[in-house]
C-alpha positions in Angstrom: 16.4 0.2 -12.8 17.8 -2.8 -14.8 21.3 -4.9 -15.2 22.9 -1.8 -16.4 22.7 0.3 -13.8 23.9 -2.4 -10.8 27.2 -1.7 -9.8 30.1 -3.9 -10.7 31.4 -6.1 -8.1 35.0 -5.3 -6.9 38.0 -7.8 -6.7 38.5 -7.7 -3.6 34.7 -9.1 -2.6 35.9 -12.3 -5.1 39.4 -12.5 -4.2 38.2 -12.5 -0.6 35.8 -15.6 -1.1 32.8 -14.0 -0.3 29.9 -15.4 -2.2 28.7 -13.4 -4.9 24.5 -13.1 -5.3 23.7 -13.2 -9.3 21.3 -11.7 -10.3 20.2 -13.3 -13.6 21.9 -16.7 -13.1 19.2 -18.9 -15.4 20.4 -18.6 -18.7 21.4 -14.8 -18.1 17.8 -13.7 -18.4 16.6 -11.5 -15.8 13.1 -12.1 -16.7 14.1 -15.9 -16.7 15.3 -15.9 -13.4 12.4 -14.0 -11.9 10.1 -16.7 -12.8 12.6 -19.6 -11.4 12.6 -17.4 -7.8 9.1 -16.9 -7.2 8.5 -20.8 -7.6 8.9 -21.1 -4.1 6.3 -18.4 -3.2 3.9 -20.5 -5.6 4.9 -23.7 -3.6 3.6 -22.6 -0.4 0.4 -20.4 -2.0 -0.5 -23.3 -4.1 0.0 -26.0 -1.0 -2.1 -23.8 1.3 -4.9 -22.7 -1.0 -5.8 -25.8 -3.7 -4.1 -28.5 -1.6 -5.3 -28.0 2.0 -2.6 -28.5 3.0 -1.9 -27.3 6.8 0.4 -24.4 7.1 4.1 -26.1 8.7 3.6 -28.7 5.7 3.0 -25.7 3.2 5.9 -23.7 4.5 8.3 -26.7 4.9 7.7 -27.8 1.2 8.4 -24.2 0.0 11.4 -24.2 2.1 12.9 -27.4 0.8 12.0 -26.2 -3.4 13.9 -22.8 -2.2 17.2 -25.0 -0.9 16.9 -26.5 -4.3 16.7 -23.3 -5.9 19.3 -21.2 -4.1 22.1 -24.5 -4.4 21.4 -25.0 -7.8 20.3 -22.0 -9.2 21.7 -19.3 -7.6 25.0 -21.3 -7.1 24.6 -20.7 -3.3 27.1 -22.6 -1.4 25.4 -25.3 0.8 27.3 -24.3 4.0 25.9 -20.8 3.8 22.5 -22.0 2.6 22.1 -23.9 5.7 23.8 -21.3 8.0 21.0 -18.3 6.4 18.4 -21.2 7.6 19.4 -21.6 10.9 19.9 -17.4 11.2 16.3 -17.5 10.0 14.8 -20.4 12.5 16.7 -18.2 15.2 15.2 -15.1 14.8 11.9 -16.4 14.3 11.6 -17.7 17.9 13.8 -14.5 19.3 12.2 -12.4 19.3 9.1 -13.3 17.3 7.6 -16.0 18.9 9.0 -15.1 22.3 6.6 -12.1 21.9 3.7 -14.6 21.1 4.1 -16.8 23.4 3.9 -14.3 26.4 1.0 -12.6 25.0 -1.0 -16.4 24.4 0.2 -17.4 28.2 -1.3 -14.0 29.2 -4.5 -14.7 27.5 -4.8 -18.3 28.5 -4.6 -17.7 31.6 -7.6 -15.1 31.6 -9.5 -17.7 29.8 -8.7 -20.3 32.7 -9.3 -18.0 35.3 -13.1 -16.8 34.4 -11.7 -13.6 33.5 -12.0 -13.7 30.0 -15.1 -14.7 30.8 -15.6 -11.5 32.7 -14.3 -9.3 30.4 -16.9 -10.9 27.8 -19.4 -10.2 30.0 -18.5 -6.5 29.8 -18.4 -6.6 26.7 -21.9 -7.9 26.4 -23.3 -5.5 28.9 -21.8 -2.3 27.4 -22.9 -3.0 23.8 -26.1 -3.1 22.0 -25.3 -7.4 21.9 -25.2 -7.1 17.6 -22.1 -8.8 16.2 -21.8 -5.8 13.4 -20.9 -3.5 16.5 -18.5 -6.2 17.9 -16.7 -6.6 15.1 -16.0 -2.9 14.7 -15.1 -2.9 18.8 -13.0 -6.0 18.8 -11.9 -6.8 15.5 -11.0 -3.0 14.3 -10.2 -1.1 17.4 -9.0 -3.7 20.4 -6.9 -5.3 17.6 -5.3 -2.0 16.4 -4.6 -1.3 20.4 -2.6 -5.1 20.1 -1.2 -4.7 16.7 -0.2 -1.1 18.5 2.2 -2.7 21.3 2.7 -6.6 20.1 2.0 -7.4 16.7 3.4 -10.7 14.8 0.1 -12.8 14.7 -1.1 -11.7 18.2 -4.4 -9.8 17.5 -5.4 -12.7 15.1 -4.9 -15.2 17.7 -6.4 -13.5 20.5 -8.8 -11.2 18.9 -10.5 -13.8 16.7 -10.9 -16.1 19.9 -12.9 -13.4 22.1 -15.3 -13.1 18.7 -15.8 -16.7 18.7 -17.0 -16.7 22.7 -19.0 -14.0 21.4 -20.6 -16.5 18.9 -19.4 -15.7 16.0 -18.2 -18.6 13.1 -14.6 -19.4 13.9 -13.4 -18.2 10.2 -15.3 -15.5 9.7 -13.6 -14.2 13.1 -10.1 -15.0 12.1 -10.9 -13.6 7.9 -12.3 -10.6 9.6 -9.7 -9.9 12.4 -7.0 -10.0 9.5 -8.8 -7.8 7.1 -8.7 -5.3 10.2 -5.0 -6.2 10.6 -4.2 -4.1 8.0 -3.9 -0.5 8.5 -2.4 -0.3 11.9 0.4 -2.8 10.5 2.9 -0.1 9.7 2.4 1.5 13.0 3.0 -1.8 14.7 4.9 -2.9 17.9 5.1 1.3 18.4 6.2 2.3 15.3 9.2 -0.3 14.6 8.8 -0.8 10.9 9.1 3.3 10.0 12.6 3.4 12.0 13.7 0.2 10.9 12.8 1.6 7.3 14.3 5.0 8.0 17.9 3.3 9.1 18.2 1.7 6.3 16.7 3.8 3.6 18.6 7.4 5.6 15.1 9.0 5.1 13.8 10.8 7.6 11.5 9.0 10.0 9.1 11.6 10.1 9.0 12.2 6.7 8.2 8.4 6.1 5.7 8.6 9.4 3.9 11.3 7.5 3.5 9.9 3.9 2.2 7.0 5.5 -0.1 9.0 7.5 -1.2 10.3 4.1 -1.6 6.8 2.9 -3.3 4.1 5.2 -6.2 6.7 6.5 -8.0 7.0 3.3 -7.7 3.2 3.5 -8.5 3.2 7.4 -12.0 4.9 6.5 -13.3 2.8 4.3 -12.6 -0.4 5.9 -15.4 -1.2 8.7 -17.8 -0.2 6.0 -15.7 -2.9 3.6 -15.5 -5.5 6.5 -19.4 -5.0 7.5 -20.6 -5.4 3.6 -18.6 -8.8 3.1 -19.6 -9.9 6.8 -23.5 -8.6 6.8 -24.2 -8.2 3.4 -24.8 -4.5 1.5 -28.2 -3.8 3.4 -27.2 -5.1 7.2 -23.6 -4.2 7.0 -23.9 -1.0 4.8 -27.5 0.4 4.7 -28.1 -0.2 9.0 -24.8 0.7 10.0 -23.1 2.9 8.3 -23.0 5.2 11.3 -21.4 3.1 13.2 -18.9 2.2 10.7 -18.5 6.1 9.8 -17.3 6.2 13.6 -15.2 3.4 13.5 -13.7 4.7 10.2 -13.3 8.5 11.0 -12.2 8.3 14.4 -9.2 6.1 13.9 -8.5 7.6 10.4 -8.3 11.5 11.9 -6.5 10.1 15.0 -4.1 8.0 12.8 -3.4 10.5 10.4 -2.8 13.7 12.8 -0.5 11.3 15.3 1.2 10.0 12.2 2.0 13.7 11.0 2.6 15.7 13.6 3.6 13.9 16.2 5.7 10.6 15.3 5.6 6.8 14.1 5.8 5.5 17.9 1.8 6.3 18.8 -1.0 6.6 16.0 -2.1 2.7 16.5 -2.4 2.9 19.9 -4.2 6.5 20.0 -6.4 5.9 17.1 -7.0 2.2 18.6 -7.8 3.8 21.5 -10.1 6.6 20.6 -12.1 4.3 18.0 -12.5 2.5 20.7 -14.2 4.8 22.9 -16.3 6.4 20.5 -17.9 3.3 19.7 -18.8 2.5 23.1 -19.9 5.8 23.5 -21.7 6.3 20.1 -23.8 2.7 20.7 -25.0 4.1 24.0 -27.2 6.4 21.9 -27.7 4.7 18.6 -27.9 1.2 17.6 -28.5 -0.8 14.3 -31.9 -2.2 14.1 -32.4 -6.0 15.2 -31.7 -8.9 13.5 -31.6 -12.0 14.9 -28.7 -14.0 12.5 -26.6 -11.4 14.0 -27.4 -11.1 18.1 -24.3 -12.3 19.9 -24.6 -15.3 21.5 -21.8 -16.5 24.6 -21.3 -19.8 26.3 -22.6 -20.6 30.0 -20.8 -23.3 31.7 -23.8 -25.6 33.6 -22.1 -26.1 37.0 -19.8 -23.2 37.0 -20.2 -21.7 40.3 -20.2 -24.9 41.5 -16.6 -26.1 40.5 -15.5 -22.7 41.5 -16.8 -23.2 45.3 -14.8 -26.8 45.0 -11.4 -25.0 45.2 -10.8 -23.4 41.8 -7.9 -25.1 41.0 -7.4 -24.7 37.8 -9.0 -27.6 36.7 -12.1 -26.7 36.8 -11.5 -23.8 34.0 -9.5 -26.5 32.3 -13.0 -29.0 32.1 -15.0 -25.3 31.0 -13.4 -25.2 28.2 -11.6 -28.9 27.4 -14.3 -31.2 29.2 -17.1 -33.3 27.5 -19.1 -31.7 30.6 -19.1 -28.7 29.1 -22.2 -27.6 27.4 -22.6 -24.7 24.7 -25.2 -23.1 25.3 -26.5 -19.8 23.2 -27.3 -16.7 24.8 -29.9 -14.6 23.3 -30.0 -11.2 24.7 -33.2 -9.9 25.5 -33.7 -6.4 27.5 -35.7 -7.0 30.6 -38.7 -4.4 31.6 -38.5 -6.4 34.7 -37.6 -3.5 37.7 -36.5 -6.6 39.9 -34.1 -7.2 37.4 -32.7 -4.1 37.2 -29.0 -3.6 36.6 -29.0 -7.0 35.2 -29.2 -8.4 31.8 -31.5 -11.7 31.5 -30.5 -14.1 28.9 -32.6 -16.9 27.8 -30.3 -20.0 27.7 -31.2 -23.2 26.1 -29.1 -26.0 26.2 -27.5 -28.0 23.5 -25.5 -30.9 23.1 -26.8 -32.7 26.8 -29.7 -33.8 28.8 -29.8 -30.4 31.0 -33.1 -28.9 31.1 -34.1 -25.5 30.2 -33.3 -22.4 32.6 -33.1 -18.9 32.8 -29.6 -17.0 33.5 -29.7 -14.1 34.7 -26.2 -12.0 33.9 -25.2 -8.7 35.7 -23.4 -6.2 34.5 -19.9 -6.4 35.8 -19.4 -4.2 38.9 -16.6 -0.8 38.6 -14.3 -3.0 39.9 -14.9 -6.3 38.1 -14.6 -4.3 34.8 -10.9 -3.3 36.1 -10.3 -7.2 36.8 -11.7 -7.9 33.0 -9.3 -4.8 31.4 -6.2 -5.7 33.5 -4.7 -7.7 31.3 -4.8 -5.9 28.4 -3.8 -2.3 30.3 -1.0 -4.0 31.8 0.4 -5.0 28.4 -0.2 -1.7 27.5 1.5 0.4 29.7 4.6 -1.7 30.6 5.2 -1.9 26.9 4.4 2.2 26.4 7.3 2.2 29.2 9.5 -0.5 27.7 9.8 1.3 24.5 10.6 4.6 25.5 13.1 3.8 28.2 14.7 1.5 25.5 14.9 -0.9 27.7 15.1 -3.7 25.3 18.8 -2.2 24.5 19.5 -3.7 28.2 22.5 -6.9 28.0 21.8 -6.9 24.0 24.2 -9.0 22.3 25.1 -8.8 18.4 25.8 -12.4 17.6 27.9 -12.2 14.3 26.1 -15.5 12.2 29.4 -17.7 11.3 30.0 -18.2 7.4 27.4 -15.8 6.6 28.5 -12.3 7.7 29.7 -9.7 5.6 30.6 -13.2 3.5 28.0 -12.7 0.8 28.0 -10.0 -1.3 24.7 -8.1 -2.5 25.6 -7.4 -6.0 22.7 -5.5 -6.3 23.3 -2.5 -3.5 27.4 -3.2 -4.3 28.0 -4.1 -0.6 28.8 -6.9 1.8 25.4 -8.7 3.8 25.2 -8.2 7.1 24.3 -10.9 8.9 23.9 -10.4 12.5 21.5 -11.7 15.2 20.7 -9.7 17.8 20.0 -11.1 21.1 18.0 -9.0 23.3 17.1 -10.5 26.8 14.7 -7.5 27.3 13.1 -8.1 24.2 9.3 -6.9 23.6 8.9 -10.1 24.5 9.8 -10.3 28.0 7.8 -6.9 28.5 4.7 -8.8 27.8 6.3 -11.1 30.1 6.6 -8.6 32.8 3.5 -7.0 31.8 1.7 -10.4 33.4 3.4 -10.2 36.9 0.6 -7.6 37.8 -2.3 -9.5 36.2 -1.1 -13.0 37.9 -0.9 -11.1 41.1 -4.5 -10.3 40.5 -5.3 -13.3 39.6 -4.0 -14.6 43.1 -5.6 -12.1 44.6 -8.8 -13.1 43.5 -8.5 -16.3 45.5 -7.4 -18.8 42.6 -4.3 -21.4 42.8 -0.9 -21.1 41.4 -2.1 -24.2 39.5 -4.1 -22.2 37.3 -0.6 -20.7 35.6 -0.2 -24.3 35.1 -2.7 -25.0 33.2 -2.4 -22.2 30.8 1.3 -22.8 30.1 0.0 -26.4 29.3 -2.7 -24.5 26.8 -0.3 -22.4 25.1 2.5 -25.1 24.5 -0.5 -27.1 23.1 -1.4 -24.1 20.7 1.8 -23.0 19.6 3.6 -26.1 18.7 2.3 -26.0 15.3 2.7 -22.2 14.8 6.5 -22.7 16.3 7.3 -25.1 13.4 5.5 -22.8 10.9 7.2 -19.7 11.5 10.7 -21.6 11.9 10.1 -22.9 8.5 8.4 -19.3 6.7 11.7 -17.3 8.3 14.4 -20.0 6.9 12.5 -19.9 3.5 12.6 -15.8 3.6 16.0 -15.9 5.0 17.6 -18.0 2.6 15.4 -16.0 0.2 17.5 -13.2 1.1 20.8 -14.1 0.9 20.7 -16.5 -1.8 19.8 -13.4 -4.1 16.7 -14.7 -5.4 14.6 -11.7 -3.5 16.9 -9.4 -5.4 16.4 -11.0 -8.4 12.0 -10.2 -7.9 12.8 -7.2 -6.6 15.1 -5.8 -9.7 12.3 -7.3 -12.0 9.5 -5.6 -10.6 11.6 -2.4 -10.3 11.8 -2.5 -14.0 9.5 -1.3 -15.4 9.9 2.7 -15.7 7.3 4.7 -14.9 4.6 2.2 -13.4 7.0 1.4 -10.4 4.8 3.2 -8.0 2.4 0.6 -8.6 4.7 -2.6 -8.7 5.9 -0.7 -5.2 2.7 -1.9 -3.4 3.8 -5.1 -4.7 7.2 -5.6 -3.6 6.2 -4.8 -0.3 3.4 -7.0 -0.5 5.9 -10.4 -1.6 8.2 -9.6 1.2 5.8 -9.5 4.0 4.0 -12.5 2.4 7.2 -14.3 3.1 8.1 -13.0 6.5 4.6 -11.9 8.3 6.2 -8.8 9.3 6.1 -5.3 7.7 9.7 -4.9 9.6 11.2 -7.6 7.8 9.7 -6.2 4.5 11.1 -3.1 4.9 14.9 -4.5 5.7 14.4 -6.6 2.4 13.3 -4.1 0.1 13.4 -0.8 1.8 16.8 0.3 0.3 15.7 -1.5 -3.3 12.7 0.9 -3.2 15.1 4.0 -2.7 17.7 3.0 -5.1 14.9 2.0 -8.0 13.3 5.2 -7.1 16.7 7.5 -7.9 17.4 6.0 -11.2 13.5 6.3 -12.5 13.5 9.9 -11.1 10.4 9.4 -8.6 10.0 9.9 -5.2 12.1 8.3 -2.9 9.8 8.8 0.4 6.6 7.9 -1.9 8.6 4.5 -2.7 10.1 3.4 0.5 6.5 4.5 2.4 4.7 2.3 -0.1 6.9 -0.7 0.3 5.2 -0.5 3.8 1.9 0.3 3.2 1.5 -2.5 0.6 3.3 -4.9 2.7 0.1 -4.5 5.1 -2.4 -5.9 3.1 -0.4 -9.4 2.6 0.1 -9.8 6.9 -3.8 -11.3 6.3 -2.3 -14.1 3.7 1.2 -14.7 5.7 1.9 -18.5 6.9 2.5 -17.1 9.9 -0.2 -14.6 11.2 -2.4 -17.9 9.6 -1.1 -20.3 11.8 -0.5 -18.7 14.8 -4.3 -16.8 14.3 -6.0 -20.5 14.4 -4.2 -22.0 16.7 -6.9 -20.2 19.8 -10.0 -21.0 17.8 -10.0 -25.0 16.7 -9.2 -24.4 13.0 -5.5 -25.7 12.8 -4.6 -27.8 10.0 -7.4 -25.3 8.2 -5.1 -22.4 7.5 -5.7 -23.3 3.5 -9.5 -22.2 3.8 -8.5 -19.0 5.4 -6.4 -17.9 3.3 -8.8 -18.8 0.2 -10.8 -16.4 2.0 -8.9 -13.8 2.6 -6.6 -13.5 -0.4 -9.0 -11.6 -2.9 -9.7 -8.8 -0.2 -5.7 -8.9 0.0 -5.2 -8.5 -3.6 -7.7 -5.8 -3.7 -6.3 -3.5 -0.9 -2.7 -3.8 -2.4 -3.8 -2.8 -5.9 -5.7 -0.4 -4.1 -2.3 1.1 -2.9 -0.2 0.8 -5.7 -3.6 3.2 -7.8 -3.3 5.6 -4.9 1.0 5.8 -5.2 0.4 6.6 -8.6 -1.8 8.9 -8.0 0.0 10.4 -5.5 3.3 10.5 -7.5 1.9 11.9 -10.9 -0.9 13.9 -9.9 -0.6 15.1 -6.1 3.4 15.4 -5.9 2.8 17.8 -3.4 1.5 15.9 -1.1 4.6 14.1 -0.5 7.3 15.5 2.3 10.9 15.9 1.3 13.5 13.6 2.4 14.8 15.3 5.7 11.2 16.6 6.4 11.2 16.6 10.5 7.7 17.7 10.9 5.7 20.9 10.6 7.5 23.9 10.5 10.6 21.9 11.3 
């Protein structure tokens, strides 16, 4: 696709006033103009990664180059610069962060509760106690289960956090909970991004369901043996476990793949998530990598617990576990007792560090039926009420369509020859307040359980605490890829990249990857550049399903580089202000898996065309 083929814009759009998006305005070079428009994207890349610098400062220095850019550039007018910013800081806290913060008040007020504590403690008893399994239980399959029903940041945030109790390194729990963030992206929040993308592209959902389910398994296979190679090393991650990570890999690829193309876009995270899950528990009941002691998982024992608990359990005592200078960290080595009076129990040897507390022996049982129902509420509860939230559309309850003054249908996209949209759309029922409502059950056990309604107090005090930061940070990412938007600079990238003829399907992976960079959402990648995908895709004479699922499926590997999903993932484990040193961690392995889909699209296009499923497919025999 090039300046030739973009449809001419019509009188009416100028004699109506609407601002008109150019789409090589420096110097009339198209080329010229793509390198002007992705200065902003260097801005914040280069402010995160070589300058350190925390992520709200990075995204708020991109933001103000963009404003430059767009005014002076892209001949933007300032009113509807501004007015695409404040559409953007909008919709990133409704519904974005609204969704995150329920979630993080949820969690927090497990953690101040003891029953994160508990549900560690199940953890710990129902696995072999080796961090290479955790990572594949946690990391892969409980964070496809939350990338399944939430998404936006919240398996980073609260997925990293219960691998840190479990004693692993802060960042390699974050790098590694990202790099699992992947696959079950396009999937997310039940399946939002493929009928987002299939409303605006007029594909067929289950035709774009199933090319992505043709996709991301192959991808979804390899991975835990990836993940354990960079976290282990080739002979503990690889050589000792590649059973487990052929479990891991093959259960949620089959489950993902099968769900994905025969059944729907709404399910294959959570099933596969699910199912992974279960055969790893199952699987490391029989079989277990051999010992090594750099990689036993360790926990934290608060000295005094039980008795702050018997002193009322007010909440404040949970607070001092966690906040206190009382608190002591102590490792947990995990040694299987012979001992028949210890039976049912697992003795941990627990030397203190940090204070003048003497040396003692723990003994930990294994949670009780019961107290492993207490320890999964949470997380069920989100589950389910979200499963139901979903299908009864619930969210479509009191919505509002709040036209966005001076900016819709007032800028035209020159590119797609049609007026911009610009609409927020308030939903009171959001996804949101179902994780909102999701907690009524858990706080009522939580009440049951004997604590005080002080408790909820203290974790609302946590999560403002954590999410101020990631707040500003999002706010700042979502103006910058708003503004992005209608300014015309994304359409400028876009109509580059699309350029080049017959090695699209690999610059596809790429498009996708820019515009989830910029928003941390595979949804919003696919309302920015689903359509361009389509349209590019027509004029080259390629696939048009390939295309549009690609624009997804490389957008996934970029969620582990976003501002957002980087901020809001270490604002639960003390590394905020050190979002720069993730990211310099994580953005090879992000590089890697996009080039790794743009190869396989071009694979797919030019030697497996059959593969692909025709526009209206509806599903087998359909």
């Amino acid at each position: 696709m090039s300046l030739a083929n973009v449809p001419p814009v019509p009188q009416s759009a100028i004699d109506a006033g609407l601002f008109i998006q150019e789409l090589a305005p420096i110097g009339g070079s198209l080329v010229g103009s793509f390198f002007v428009g992705v200065i902003p994207l260097i801005v914040v890349l280069v402010m995160l990664g070589i300058f350190r610098l925390p992520a709200q400062y990075a995204a708020f220095t991109g933001l103000i180059v963009c404003i430059f850019i767009a005014i002076f550039g892209w001949h933007m007018p300032a009113q509807q610069a501004f007015e695409s910013i404040a559409n953007g800081i909008v919709f990133a806290n409704w519904p974005i962060m609204w969704i995150v913060w329920n979630a993080m008040f949820i969690f927090n007020t497990a953690v101040v509760t003891g029953i994160f504590d508990l549900f560690r403690r199940w953890i710990v008893a129902y696995t072999p106690g080796d961090q290479r399994v955790v990572l594949l239980i946690i990391g892969m399959s409980f964070g496809a289960l939350l990338e399944g029903v939430a998404g936006f940041g919240t398996p980073g945030a609260i997925c990293s956090a219960m691998m840190v109790s479990l004693g692993f390194d802060p960042a390699d729990a974050l790098v590694f909970t990202l790099i699992f963030d992947t696959t079950p992206v396009a999937f997310g929040a039940l399946g939002i991004p493929v009928t987002t993308l299939a409303d605006l592209t007029k594909l067929s959902p289950m035709a774009l369901s199933a090319m992505m389910g043709r996709q991301l398994p192959l991808v979804s296979l390899f991975l835990p043996s990836y993940a354990l190679i960079f976290f282990a090393g080739f002979r503990a991650g690889f050589i000792e476990c590649w059973p487990l990570a052929l479990v891991a890999g093959s259960s949620f690829a089959i489950i993902q793949g099968l769900f994905a193309n025969l059944v729907g876009p709404e399910l294959p995270d959570l099933i596969a998530g699910v199912v992974c899950m279960l055969s790893l528990l199952i699987f490391v009941q029989f079989w277990k990598p051999p010992y090594r002691p750099e990689f036993v998982t360790t926990t934290t024992v608060s000295i005094g617990h039980k008795d702050e608990e018997k002193a009322g359990d007010d909440g404040s005592a949970a607070q001092r576990e966690h906040d206190d200078d009382h608190v002591v960290q102590d490792k947990v080595a995990i040694e299987e007792q012979e001992d028949p009076a210890t039976e049912g129990a697992d003795k941990r040897t627990v030397s203190t560090q940090g204070g003048d507390y003497e040396e003692e022996r723990a003994i930990i049982k294994k949670p009780s039926l019961l107290e492993g129902a207490i320890a999964w509420s949470p997380w069920v509860s989100i589950i389910v009420v979200v499963i139901i939230w979903s299908f009864t559309k619930a969210a479509n309850v009191g919505q509002v369509l709040v036209h966005w003054p001076h900016l819709d249908q007032r800028v035209w996209i020159t590119l797609y020859g049609k007026a911009y949209a610009a609409v927020w759309t308030f939903q009171p029922m959001a996804t949101g307040t179902a994780i909102l409502v999701s907690g009524f059950p858990f706080h009522a056990i939580v009440l049951l359980q004997g604590h005080s309604p002080k408790v909820f107090v203290t974790a609302l005090r946590r999560t403002v605490v954590q999410l101020v930061w990631p707040v500003l940070t999002v706010s700042f990412i979502m103006a910058l890829a708003y503004l992005y938007n209608y300014s015309g600079i994304a359409y400028t990238v876009g109509l580059t990249l699309s350029s080049v003829g017959r090695a699209f399907p690999f610059l596809s992976a790429w498009l996708g990857w820019v515009a989830c960079f910029l928003s941390g959402s595979d949804t919003s990648s696919n309302s920015l550049f689903g359509n361009l995908q389509v349209v590019a895709a027509r004029q080259i004479g390629l696939s048009t399903v390939l295309m549009a699922s690609t624009n997804s499926t490389g957008a996934v590997t970029s969620k582990m580089i976003s501002p957002q999903n980087l901020t809001t993932g270490v604002s639960t484990i003390g590394l905020q202000g050190k979002e720069g040193m993730i990211l310099r961690r994580t953005i090879l392995h992000s590089i890697f898996l996009v080039c790794f889909i743009g190869a396989m699209a071009c694979v797919q296009q030019y030697g497996m065309p059959g593969i692909i499923p025709p526009e209206q497919w509806q599903g087998p025999g359909k």
